[in-house]
C-alpha positions as CSV (number, residue, x, y, z in Angstrom):
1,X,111.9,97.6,114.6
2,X,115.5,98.8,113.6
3,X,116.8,101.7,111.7
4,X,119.7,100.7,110.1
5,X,122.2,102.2,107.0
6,X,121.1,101.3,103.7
7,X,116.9,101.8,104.8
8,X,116.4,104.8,103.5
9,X,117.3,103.4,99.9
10,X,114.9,100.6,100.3
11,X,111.8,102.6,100.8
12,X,112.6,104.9,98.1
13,X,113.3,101.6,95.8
14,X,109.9,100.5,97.2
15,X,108.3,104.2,96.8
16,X,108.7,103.1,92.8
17,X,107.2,100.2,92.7
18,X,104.3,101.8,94.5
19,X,103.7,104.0,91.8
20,X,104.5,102.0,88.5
21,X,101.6,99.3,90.5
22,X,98.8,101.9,90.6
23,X,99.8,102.8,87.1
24,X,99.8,99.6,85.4
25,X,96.5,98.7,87.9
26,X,94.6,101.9,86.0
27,X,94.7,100.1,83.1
28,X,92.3,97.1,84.3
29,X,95.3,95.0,85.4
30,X,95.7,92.5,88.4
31,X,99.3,93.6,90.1
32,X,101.3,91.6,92.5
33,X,104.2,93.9,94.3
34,X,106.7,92.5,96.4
35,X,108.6,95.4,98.2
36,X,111.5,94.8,100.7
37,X,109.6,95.4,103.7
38,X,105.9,94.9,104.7
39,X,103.9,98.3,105.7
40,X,100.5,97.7,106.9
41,X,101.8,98.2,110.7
42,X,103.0,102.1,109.9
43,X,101.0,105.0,110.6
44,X,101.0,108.5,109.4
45,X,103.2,109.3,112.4
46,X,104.4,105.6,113.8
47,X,106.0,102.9,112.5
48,X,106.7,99.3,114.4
49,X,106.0,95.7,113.6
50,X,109.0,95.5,110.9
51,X,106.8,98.3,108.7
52,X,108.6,101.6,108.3
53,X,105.8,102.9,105.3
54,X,102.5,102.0,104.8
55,X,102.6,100.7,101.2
56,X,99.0,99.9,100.6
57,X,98.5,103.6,102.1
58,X,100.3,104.9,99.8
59,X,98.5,103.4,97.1
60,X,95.2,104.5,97.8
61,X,96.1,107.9,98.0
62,X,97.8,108.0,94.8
63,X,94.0,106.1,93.5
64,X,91.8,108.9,94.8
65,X,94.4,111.6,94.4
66,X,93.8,114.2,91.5
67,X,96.9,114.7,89.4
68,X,95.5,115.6,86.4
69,X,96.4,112.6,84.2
70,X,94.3,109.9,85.6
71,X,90.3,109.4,87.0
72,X,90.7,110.2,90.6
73,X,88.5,106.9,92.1
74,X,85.8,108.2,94.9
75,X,86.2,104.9,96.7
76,X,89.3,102.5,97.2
77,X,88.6,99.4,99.5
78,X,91.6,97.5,101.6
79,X,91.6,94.0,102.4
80,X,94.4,92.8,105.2
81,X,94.2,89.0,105.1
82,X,97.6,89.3,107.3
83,X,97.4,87.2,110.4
84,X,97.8,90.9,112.3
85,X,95.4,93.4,112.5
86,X,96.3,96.4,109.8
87,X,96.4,98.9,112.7
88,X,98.8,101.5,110.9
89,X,96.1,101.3,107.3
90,X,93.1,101.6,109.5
91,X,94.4,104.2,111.7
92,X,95.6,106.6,108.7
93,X,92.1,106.2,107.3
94,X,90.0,105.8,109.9
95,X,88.1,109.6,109.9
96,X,88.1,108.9,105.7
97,X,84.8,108.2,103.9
98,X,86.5,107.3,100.6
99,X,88.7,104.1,102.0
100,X,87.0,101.0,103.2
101,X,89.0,99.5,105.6
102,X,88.6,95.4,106.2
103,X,91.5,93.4,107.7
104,X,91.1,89.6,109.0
105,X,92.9,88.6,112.0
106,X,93.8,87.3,114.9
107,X,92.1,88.3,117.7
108,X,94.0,91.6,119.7
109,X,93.4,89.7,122.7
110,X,95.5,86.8,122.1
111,X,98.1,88.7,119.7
112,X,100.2,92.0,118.6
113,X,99.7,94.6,118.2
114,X,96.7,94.5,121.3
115,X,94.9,97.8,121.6
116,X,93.7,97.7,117.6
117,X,91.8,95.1,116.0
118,X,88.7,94.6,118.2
119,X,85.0,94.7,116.3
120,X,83.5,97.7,117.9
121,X,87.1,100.0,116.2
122,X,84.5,100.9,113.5
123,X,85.8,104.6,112.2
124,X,85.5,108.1,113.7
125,X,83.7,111.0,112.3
126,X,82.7,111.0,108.7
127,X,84.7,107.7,108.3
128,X,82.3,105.8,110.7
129,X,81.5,102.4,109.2
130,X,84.6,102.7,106.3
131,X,86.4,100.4,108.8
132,X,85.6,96.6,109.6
133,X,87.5,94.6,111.5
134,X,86.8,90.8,111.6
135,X,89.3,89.0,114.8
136,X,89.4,85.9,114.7
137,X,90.1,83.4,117.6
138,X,93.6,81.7,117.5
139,X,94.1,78.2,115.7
140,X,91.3,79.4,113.1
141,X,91.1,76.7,110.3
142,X,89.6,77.8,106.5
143,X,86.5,76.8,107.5
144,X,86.2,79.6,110.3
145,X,88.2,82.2,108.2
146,X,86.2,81.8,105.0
147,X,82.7,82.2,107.2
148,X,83.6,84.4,109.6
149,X,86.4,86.6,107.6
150,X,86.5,86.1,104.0
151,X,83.2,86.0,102.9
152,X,82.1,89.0,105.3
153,X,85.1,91.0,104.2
154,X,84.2,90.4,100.6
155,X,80.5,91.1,101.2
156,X,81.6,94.5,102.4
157,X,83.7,95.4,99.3
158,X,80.7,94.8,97.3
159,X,78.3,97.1,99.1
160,X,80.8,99.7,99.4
161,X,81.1,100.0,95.9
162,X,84.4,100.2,95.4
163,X,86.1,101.6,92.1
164,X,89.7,99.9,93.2
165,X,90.9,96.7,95.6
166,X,94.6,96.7,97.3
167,X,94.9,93.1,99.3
168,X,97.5,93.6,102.1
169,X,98.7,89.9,101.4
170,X,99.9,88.3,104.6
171,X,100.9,85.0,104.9
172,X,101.6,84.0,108.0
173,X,98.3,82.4,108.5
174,X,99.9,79.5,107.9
175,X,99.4,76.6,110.6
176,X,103.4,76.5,111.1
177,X,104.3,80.7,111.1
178,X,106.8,80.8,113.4
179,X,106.5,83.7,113.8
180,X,102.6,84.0,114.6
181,X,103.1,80.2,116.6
182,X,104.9,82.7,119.4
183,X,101.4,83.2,120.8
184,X,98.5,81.7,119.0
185,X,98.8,81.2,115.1
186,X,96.4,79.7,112.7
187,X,95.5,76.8,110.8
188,X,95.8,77.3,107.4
189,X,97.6,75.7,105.0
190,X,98.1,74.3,101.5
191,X,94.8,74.7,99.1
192,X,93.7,76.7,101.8
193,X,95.0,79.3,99.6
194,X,94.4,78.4,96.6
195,X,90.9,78.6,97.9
196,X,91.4,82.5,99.2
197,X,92.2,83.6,95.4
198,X,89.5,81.9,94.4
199,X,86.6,83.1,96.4
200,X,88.3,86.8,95.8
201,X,88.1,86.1,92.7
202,X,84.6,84.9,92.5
203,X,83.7,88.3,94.7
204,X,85.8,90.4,92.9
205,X,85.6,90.3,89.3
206,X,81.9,90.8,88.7
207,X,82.6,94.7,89.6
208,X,85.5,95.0,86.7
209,X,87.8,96.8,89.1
210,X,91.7,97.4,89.4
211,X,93.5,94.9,91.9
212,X,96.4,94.9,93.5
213,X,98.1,92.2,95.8
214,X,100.9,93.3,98.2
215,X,102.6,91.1,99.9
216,X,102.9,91.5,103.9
217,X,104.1,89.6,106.4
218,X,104.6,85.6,106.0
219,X,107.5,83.8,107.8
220,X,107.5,80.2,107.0
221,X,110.4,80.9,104.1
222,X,109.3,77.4,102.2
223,X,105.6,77.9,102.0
224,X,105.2,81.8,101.2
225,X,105.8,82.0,97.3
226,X,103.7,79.1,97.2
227,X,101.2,80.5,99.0
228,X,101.4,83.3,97.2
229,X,101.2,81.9,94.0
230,X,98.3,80.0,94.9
231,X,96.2,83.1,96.0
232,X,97.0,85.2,92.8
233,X,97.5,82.4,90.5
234,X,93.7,81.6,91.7
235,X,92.4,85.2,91.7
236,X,93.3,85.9,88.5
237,X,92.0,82.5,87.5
238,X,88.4,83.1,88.6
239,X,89.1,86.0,86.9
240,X,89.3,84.4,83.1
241,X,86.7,82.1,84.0
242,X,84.1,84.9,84.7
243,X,82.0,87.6,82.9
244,X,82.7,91.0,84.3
245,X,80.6,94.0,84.3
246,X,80.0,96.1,81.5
């Protein structure tokens, strides 16, 4: 993970956009942020994995934070659909009661970053059961990840009772990542995704609460804005389609 010249001003370019997301999420918005590098890697003291801050982080501390303008929110949930475990998110939260933690991936066993990522990682202290993590065995199709991942992870949003969703939105569950074909991979691929947003969707907007979609990792160039725009071109979708709660 390099350090080079003009890194400093990206983050602080990013550090913005951070902020002007949770804002405009307050007001009962669905946000999609694209920042210049992905963060769900970095820890309060770490960084590696091409993630220097941890964005979605970030964001739930400014949501339960009191600054005196805005309803501090008692619980924030995190949903890493990146084909990596979240390590860095789950780590900086993993003692917190307030932050669910639920990230979908491929099993440490088989793939980076190795030593987070397996079931029994559940939380320490008063933050026991705020984290879930949901491996899945390489070459996983939709089928697999919607019943063993998705569905699961949304489940656990629900009872939690969240008052605000951040989606660390990787991509590189696609069947031909390059990046992720280095050891394992998935399988997914085309409606696949289009699917995701919708089940989210479907999950999400019955509770009325503020969403935000930050895109992660993804490394198949001519597939991720699609597949991007498929998920949250879905969610929001759903969204219009459904009665929300009063």
């Amino acid at each position: 993970t390099p350090v080079f010249a003009d890194l400093c001003n990206e983050l602080y370019r990013d550090g913005s956009l951070i902020q002007t997301a949770v804002q405009e999420a307050r007001a009962d918005r669905t946000i999609y942020t694209l920042v210049t590098h992905p963060g769900h890697h970095a820890a309060a003291d770490s960084f590696g994995g091409f993630c220097y801050v941890n964005h979605v982080a970030a964001m739930a501390k400014l949501f339960t934070a009191d600054d005196g303008n805005s309803k501090r929110m008692e619980k924030v949930a995190i949903l890493d659909v990146d084909y990596h475990v979240g390590n860095g998110t789950a780590s900086i939260f993993y003692s917190d009661p307030s932050v669910l933690v639920v990230s979908i991936h491929c099993d440490p066993d088989f793939e980076y970053p190795f030593h987070s990522g397996f079931a029994d990682q559940t939380g320490d202290g008063d933050g026991v059961g705020t984290t879930l993590f949901l491996p899945l065995p390489p070459s996983t199709d939709w089928d697999t990840y919607s019943k063993r991942g998705l569905q699961p992870a949304l489940e656990a949003i629900a009872d939690f009772g969240a008052e605000a969703l951040i989606v660390s939105l990787g991509l590189d569950t696609h069947r031909n990542d390059p990046v992720t074909l280095r050891r394992a991979g998935f399988s997914l691929q085309g409606n696949d995704y289009v699917e995701m947003g919708r089940q989210m969707g479907k999950a999400i907007t019955p509770l009325n609460i503020p969403t935000i979609f930050l895109q992660e990792g993804g490394y198949l160039m001519n597939h991720v804005a699609e597949a991007a725009a498929d998920v949250v071109t879905s969610f929001c979708q759903t969204q219009s389609e459904l009665p929300h709660k009063s």
